[in-house]
N, C-alpha and C positions, 0 to 999 in steps of 0.2 A: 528350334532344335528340341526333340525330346529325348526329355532324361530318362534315365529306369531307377526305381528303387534304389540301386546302390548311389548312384553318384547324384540323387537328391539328398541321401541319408550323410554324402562324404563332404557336400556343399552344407548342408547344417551342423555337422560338427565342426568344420574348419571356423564357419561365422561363430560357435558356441564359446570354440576354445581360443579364440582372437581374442573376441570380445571379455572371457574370462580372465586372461593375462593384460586385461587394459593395451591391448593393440591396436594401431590405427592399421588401416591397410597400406600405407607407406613405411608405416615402421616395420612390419612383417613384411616388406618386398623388400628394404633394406638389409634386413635380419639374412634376408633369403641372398641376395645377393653377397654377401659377406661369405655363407656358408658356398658361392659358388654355382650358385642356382638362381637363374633372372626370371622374376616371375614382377611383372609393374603394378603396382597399385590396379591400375586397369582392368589388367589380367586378375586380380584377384578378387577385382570386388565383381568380373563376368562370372568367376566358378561361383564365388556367394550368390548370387543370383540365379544357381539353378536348384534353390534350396527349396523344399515345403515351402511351400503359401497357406495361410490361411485363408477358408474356406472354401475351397479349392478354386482360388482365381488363379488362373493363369502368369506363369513365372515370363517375367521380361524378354524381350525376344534377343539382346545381347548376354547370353551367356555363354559359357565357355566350357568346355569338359576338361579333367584333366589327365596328364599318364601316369605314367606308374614313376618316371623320376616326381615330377611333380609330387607324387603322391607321399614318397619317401623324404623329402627335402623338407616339406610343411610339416610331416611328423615330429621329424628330426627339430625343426624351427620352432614347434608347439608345444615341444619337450613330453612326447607321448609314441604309443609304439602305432606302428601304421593299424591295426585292428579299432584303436581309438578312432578313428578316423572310417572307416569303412565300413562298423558296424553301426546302430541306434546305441544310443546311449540309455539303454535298460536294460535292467538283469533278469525280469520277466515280461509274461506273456509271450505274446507270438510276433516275429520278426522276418520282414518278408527281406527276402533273398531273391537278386535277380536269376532268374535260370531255375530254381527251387519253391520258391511260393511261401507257405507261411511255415516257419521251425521256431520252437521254443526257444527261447532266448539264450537259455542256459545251456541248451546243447550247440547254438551257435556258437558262444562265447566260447567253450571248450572246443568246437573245432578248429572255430580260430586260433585257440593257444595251440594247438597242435595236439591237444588230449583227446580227442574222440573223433571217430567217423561221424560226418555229419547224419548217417542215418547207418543202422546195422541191419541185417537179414533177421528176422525170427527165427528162431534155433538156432542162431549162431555159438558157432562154439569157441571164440573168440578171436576167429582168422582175419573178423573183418579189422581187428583193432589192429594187430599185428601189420596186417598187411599195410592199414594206413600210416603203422609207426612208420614200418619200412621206407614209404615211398614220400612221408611228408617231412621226415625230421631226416635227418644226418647220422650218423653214428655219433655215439658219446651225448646225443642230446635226445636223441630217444626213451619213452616210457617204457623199454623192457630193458 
């Protein structure tokens, strides 16, 4: 199976932040099960295994992808908001994005929070912000 960019980047952080909280992959499929979301040790150590390798050997051929419940439930279980999880864990340089290529880290991080258009037009006169508050935040959690 090949992965892309995001969900090797979502398989390294899930392994980063198990591992930070002293988690085995039974007690995080416990954890998850409790919360109402069956994910097995099994299943969890297939999505860790579609993580970076180093030096680019070839990731195990049982790996797993996962959804977007999945993706919200480990959040939730890792005690981090789903961006923790989807993004690289750096605040610079450049960050490759599936569908997009390489963006500044900082300006990812800010689209993810819902602060900025992942890219704006030149001369804009600030419709592109607007328009993304509009269509990505809710009313009352919106930047204007």
């Amino acid at each position: 199976m090949d992965l892309g960019p995001t969900s090797r980047v979502v398989a390294d952080n899930i392994r980063r932040l198990r591992e930070a909280r002293g988690l085995s992959l039974r007690a995080l499929s416990a954890d998850l099960k409790r919360r109402g979301h069956s994910l097995s040790a099994d299943a969890l150590n297939k999505i860790e295994n579609g993580r970076t390798h180093e030096g680019g050997a070839e990731p195990p051929k049982n790996v797993r992808r996962i959804d977007v419940d999945d993706l919200i439930a480990l959040a939730a279980a890792l005690g981090v908001n789903p961006n923790a999880l989807l993004l690289p864990h750096q605040g610079s340089g450049n960050i490759t994005l599936t569908g997009t290529g390489q963006v500044d880290a900082k300006i990812v991080w800010a689209w993810a929070e819902g602060s900025r258009p992942l890219a704006v037009p030149e001369g804009d006169d600030g419709t592109a912000n607007v328009d993304f508050q509009r269509y990505a935040r809710p009313l009352g959690v919106r930047n204007y």
